[in-house]
KOLGUKE-270528 format. One record per residue (C-alpha): residue number from 1; residue in one letter; x, y, z. Coordinates in steps of 0.5 Angstrom, whole numbers, m for minus. Layout:
+-----+---+-------+-------+-------+
!   k ! r !     x !     y !     z !
+-----+---+-------+-------+-------+
! NUM ! A !     X !     Y !     Z !
...
+-----+---+-------+-------+-------+
END
This chain:
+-----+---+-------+-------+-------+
!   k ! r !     x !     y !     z !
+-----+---+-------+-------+-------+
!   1 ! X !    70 !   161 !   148 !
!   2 ! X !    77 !   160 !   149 !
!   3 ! X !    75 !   156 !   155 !
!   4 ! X !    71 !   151 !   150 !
!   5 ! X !    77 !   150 !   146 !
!   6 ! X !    82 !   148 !   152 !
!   7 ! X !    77 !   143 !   154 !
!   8 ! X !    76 !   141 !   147 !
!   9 ! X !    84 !   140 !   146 !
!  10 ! X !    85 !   136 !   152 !
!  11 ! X !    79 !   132 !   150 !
!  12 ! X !    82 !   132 !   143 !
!  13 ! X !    89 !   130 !   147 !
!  14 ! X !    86 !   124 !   151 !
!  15 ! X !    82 !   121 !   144 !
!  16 ! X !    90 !   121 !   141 !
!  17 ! X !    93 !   118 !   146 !
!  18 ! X !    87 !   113 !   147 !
!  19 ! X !    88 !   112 !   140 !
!  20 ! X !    96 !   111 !   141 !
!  21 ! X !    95 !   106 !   147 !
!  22 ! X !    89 !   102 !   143 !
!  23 ! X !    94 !   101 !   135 !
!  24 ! X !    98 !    94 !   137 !
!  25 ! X !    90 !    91 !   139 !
!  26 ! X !    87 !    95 !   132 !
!  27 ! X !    93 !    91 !   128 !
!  28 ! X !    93 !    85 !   131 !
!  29 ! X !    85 !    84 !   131 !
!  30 ! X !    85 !    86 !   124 !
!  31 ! X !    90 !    82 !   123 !
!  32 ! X !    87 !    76 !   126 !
!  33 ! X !    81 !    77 !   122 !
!  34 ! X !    84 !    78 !   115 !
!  35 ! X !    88 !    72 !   116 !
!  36 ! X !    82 !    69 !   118 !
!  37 ! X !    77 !    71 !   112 !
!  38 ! X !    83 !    68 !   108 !
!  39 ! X !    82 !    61 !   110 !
!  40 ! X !    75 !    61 !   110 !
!  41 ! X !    73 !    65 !   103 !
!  42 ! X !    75 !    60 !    99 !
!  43 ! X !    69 !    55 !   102 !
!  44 ! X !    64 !    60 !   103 !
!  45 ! X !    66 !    66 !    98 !
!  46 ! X !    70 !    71 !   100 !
!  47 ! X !    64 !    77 !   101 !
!  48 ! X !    59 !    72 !   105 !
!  49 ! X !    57 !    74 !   112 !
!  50 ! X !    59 !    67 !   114 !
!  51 ! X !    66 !    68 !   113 !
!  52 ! X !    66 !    75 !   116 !
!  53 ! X !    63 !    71 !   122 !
!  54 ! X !    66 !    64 !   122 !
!  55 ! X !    73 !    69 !   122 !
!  56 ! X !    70 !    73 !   129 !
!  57 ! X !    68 !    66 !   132 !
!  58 ! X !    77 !    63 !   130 !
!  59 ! X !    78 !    71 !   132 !
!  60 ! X !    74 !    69 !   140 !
!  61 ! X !    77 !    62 !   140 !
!  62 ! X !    85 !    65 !   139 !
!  63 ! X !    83 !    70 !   145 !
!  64 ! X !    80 !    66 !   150 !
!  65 ! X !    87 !    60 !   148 !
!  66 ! X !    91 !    65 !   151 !
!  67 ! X !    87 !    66 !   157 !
!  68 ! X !    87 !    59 !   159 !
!  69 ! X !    92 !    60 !   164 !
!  70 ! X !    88 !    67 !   167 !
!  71 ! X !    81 !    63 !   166 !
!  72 ! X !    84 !    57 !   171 !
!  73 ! X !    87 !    62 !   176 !
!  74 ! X !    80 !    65 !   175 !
!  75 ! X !    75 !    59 !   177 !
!  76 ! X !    80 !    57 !   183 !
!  77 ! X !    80 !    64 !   186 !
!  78 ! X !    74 !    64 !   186 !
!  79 ! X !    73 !    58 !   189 !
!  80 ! X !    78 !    59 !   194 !
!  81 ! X !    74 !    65 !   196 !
!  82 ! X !    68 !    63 !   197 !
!  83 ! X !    71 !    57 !   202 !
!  84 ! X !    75 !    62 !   205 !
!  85 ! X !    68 !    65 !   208 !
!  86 ! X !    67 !    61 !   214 !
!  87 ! X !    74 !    64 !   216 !
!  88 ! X !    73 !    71 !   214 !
!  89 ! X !    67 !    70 !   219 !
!  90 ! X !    70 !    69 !   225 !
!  91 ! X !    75 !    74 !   223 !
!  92 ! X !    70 !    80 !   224 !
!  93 ! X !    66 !    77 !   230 !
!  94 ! X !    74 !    77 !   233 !
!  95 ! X !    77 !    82 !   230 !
!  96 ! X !    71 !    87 !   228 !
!  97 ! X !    72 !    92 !   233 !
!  98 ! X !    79 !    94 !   231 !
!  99 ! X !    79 !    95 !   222 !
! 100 ! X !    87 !    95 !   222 !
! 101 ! X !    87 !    89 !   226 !
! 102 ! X !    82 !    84 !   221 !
! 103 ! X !    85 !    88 !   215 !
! 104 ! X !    92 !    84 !   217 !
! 105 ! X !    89 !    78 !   219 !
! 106 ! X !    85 !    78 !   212 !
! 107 ! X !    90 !    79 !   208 !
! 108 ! X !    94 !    74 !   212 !
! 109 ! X !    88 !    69 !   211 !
! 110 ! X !    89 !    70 !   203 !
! 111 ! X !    97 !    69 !   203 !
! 112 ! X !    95 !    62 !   207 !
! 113 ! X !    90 !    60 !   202 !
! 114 ! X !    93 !    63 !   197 !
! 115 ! X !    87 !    67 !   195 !
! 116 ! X !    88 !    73 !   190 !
! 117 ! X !    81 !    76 !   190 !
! 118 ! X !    83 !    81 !   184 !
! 119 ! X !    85 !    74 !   180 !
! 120 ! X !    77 !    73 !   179 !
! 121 ! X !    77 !    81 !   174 !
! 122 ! X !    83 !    78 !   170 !
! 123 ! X !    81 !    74 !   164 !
! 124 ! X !    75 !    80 !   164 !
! 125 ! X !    80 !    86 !   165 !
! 126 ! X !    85 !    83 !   160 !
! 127 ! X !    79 !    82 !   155 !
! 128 ! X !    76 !    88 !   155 !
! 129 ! X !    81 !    92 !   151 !
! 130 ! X !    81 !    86 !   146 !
! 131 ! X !    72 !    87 !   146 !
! 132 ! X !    72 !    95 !   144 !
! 133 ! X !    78 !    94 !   139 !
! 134 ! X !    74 !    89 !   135 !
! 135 ! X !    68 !    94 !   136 !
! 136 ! X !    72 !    99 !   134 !
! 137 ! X !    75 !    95 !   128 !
! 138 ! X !    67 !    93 !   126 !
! 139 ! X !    65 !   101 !   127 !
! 140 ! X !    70 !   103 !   123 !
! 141 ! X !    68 !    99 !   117 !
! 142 ! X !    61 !   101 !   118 !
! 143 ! X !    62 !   109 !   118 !
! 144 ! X !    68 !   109 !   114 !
! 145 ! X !    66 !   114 !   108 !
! 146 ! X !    74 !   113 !   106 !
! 147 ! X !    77 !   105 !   106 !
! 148 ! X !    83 !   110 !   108 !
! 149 ! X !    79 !   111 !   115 !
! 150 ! X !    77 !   104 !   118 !
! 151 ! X !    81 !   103 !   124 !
! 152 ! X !    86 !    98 !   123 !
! 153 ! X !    92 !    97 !   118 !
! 154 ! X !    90 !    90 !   114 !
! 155 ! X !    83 !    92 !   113 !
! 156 ! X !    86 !   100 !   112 !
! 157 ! X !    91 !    97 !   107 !
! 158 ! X !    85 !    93 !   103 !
! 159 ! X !    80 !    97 !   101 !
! 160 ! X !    76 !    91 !    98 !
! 161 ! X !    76 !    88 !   105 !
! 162 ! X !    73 !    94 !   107 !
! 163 ! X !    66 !    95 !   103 !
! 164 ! X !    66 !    87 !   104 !
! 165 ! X !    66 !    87 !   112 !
! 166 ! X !    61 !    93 !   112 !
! 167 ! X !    56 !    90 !   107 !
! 168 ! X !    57 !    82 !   109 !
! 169 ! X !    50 !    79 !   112 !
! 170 ! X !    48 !    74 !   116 !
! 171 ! X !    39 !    72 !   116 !
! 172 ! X !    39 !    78 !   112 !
! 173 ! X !    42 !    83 !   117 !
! 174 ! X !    49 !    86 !   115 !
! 175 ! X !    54 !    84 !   121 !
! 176 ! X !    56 !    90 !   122 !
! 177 ! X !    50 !    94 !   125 !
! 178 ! X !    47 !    95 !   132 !
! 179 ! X !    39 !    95 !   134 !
! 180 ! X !    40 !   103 !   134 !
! 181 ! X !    44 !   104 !   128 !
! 182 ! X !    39 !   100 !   123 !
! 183 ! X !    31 !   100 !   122 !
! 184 ! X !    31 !    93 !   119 !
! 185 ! X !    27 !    88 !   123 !
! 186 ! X !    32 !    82 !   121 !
! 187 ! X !    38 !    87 !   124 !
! 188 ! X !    33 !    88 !   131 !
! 189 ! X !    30 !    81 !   131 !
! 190 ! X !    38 !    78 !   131 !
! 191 ! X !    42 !    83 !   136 !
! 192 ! X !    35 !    81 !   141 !
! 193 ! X !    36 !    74 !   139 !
! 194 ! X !    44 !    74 !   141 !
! 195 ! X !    43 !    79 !   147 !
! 196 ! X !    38 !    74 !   150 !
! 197 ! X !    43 !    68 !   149 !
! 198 ! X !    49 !    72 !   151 !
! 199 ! X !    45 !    75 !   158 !
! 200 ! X !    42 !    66 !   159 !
! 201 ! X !    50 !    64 !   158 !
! 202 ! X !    53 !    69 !   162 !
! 203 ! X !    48 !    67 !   168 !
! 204 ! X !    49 !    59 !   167 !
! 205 ! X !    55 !    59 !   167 !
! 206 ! X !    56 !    64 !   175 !
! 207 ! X !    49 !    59 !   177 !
! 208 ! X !    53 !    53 !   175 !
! 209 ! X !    60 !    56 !   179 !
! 210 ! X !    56 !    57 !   185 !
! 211 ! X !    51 !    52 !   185 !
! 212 ! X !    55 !    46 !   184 !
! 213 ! X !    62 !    48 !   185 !
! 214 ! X !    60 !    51 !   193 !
! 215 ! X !    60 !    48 !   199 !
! 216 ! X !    53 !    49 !   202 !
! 217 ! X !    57 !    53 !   208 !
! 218 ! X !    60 !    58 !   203 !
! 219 ! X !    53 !    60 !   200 !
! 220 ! X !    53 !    64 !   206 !
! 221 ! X !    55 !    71 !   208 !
! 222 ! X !    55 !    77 !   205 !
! 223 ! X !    61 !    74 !   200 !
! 224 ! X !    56 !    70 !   199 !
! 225 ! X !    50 !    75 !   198 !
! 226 ! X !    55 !    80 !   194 !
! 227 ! X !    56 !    74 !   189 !
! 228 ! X !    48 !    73 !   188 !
! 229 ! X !    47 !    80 !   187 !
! 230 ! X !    52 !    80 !   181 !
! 231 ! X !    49 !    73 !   178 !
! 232 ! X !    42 !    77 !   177 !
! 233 ! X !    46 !    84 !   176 !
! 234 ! X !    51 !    83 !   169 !
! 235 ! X !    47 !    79 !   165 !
! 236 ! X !    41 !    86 !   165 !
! 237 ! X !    48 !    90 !   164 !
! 238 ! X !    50 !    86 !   159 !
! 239 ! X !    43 !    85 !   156 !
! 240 ! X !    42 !    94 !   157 !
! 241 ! X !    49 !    95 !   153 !
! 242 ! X !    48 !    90 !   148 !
! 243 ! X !    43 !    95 !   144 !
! 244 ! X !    49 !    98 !   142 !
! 245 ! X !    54 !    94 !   140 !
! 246 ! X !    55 !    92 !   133 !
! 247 ! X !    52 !    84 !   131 !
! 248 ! X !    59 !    81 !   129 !
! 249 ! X !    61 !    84 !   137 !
! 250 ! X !    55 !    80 !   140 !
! 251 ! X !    57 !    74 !   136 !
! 252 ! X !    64 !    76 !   139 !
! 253 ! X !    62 !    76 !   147 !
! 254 ! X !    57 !    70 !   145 !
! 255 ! X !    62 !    64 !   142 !
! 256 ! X !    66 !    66 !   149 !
! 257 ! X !    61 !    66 !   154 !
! 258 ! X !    60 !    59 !   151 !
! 259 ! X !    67 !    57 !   151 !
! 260 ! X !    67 !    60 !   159 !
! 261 ! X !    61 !    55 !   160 !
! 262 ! X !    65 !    49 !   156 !
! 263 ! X !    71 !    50 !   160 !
! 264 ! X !    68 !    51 !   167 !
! 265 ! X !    64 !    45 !   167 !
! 266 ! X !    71 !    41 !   165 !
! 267 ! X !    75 !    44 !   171 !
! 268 ! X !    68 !    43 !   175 !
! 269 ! X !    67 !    36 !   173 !
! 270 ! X !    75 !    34 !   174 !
! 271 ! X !    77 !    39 !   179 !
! 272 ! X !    71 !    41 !   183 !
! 273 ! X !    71 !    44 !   191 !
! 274 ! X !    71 !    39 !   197 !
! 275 ! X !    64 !    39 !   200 !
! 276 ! X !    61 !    41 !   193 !
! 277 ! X !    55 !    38 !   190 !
! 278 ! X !    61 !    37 !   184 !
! 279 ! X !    65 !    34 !   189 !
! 280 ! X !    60 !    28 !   191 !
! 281 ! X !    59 !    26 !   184 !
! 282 ! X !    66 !    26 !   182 !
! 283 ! X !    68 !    22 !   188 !
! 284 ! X !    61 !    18 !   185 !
! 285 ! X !    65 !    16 !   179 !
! 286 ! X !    71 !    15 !   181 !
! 287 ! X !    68 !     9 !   185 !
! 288 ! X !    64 !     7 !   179 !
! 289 ! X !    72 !     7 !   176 !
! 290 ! X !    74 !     1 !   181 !
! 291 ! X !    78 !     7 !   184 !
! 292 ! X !    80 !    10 !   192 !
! 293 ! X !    76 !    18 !   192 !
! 294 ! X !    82 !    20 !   197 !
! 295 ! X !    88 !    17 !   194 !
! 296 ! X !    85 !    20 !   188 !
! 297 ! X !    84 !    26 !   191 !
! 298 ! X !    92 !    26 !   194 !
! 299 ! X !    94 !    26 !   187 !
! 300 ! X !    90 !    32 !   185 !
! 301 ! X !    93 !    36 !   191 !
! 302 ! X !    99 !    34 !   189 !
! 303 ! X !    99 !    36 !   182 !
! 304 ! X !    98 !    43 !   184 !
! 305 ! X !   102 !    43 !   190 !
! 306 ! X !   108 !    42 !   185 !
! 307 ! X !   105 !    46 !   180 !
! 308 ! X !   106 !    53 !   185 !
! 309 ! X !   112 !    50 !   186 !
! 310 ! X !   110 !    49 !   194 !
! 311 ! X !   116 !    45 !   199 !
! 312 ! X !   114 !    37 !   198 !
! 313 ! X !   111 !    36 !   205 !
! 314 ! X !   116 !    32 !   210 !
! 315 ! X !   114 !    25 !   210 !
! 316 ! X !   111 !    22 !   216 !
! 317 ! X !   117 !    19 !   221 !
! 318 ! X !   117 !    11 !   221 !
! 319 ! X !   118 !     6 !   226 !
! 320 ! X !   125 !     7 !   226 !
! 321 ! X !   126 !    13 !   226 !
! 322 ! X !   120 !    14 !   233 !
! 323 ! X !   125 !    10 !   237 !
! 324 ! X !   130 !    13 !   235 !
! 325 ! X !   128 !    20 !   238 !
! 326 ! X !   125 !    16 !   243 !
! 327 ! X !   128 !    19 !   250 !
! 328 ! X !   132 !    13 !   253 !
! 329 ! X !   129 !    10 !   259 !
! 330 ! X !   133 !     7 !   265 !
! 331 ! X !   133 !     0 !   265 !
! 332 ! X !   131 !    m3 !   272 !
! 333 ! X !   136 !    m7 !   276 !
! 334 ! X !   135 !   m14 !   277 !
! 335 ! X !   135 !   m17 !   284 !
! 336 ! X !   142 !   m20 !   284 !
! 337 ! X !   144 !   m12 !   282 !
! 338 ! X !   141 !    m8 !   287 !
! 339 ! X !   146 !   m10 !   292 !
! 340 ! X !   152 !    m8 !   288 !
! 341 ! X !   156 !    m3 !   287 !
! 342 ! X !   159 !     1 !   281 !
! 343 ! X !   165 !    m3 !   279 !
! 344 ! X !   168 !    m6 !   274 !
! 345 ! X !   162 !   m10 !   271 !
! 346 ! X !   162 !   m18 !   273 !
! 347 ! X !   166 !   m15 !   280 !
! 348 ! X !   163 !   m19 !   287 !
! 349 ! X !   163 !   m14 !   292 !
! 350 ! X !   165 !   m17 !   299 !
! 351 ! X !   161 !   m15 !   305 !
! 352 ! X !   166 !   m15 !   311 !
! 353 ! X !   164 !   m15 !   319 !
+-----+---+-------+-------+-------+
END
């Protein structure tokens, strides 16, 4: 027995400390939702599901806002990996027998690319704590037997916002219910709906990065084929946990994968790969513009150059500046000069018998 107790103390101590680490997050989401609420409830009421949605929905935009400079380095790391595989290639087939050896000049590969393969789990690492801090705000409204129970301090501190978060329906399903918690047919029928539109979204979007965004050389190797498995393996993680998620956390995941969507395609069609699909009809609509791919193409490359706060490039050396480091060349000597000697300049020398 006293064994039973220590590991439920220890567990009791992990759920404390978790708690502590996860306060500021709870505070802040609810914080973001009340705030929210408040702005819509005077158009849509005050205890519609519309406005308990229409706050998740604000709630996502702000998150994903603030994750745009992470999002960015995502899709660019992401590219760059797959364009740095041909070279990862010739790596292995020279170094291949000696790990130590092709671990450095892979990690020197990256540095020169500027490739940071950890730069693609950002904008999802940084928003999974904002994820289960919603679902536990949502969770705790709905479990809350005492207003003073739900997680969060604007929802805890108004115990009217509680009942109203909890009993708020949307298509006659409460937002707060999951596909197991509910036997309503409106609540099984909705999260299904959500589920399948989160898991289409999430595969176009990695189809869209990979298809059009990729030159036809890095769609090989085993990068390549890891990244094809993960295309058809998350979205059946996401659909499998789904069920147990609450309505208003499926609306959460569903308004940013759309947003993820919209914001790829932006920086694809405006910033696409060289050798991509996406590259070939950006440099399409900029002849169709009147204007030069590769000029075009110079600037791009230039902004971001400065942008990482990369040394100008040394300017190429013009024709000057080519003669002047020109080595000197002796100049050949006229006939008349041949049969003189060093002297002073314009000196005869005469010949004696």
């Amino acid at each position: 027995m006293v064994p039973l107790l220590s590991v439920m103390g220890i567990w009791d101590w992990f759920v404390d400390v978790g708690n502590t680490l996860m306060y500021p997050l709870h505070w802040a989401v609810s914080g973001i939702l009340v705030f929210f609420h408040w702005a819509w409830s005077p158009l849509l009421g005050v205890d519609s599901g519309w406005t308990w949605t229409l706050s998740i929905v604000c709630l996502t935009i702000v998150v994903r806002i603030l994750t745009i400079p992470l999002f960015v380095r995502q899709i660019r790391s992401s590219r760059n990996m797959q364009l740095v595989q041909p070279k990862m290639r010739e790596l292995q087939k020279k170094y291949g027998h000696d790990r130590e050896r092709l671990g450095q000049e892979t990690m020197k590969l990256y540095r020169e690319e500027g490739v940071n393969p950890m730069a693609s789990c950002l904008p999802l690492l940084l928003q999974m704590p904002i994820f289960f801090a919603l679902f536990q705000v949502l969770n705790g409204a709905a479990n809350a037997v005492n207003p003073a129970d739900a997680v969060g301090n604007w929802l805890r501190d108004d115990p009217t916002l509680v009942n109203s978060l909890r009993e708020s329906t949307i298509f006659g399903a409460r937002i707060s219910d999951t596909f197991l918690s509910s036997a309503l047919w409106e609540v099984k029928v909705l999260t299904v709906v959500l589920i399948l539109l989160m898991t289409a979204t999430l595969f176009f979007t990695q189809l869209q990065l990979m298809r059009k965004n990729m030159p036809k050389e890095a769609l090989e190797g085993p990068f390549a084929q890891q990244q094809k498995i993960l295309l058809y393996v998350f979205p059946i993680i996401f659909a499998v946990g789904g069920i147990n998620f609450p309505v208003g956390v499926l609306i959460y995941w569903l308004t940013s994968n759309l947003w993820t969507m919209g914001q790829q395609f932006y920086i694809i069609r405006n910033n696409p790969a060289p050798g991509s699909d996406a590259y070939a009809a950006w440099e399409e609509r900029q002849r169709q513009k009147g204007h030069d791919p590769k000029v075009e193409a110079a600037k791009e490359a230039d902004k971001a150059r400065r942008q990482k706060g990369e040394p100008e490039p040394a300017a190429p050396a013009t024709g000057v500046q080519r003669q002047q480091v020109q080595r000197q060349q002796p100049r050949r000597q006229t006939r008349s000069q041949r049969g003189k000697k060093p002297g002073a300049p314009g000196q005869a020398q005469t010949r004696t018998d």
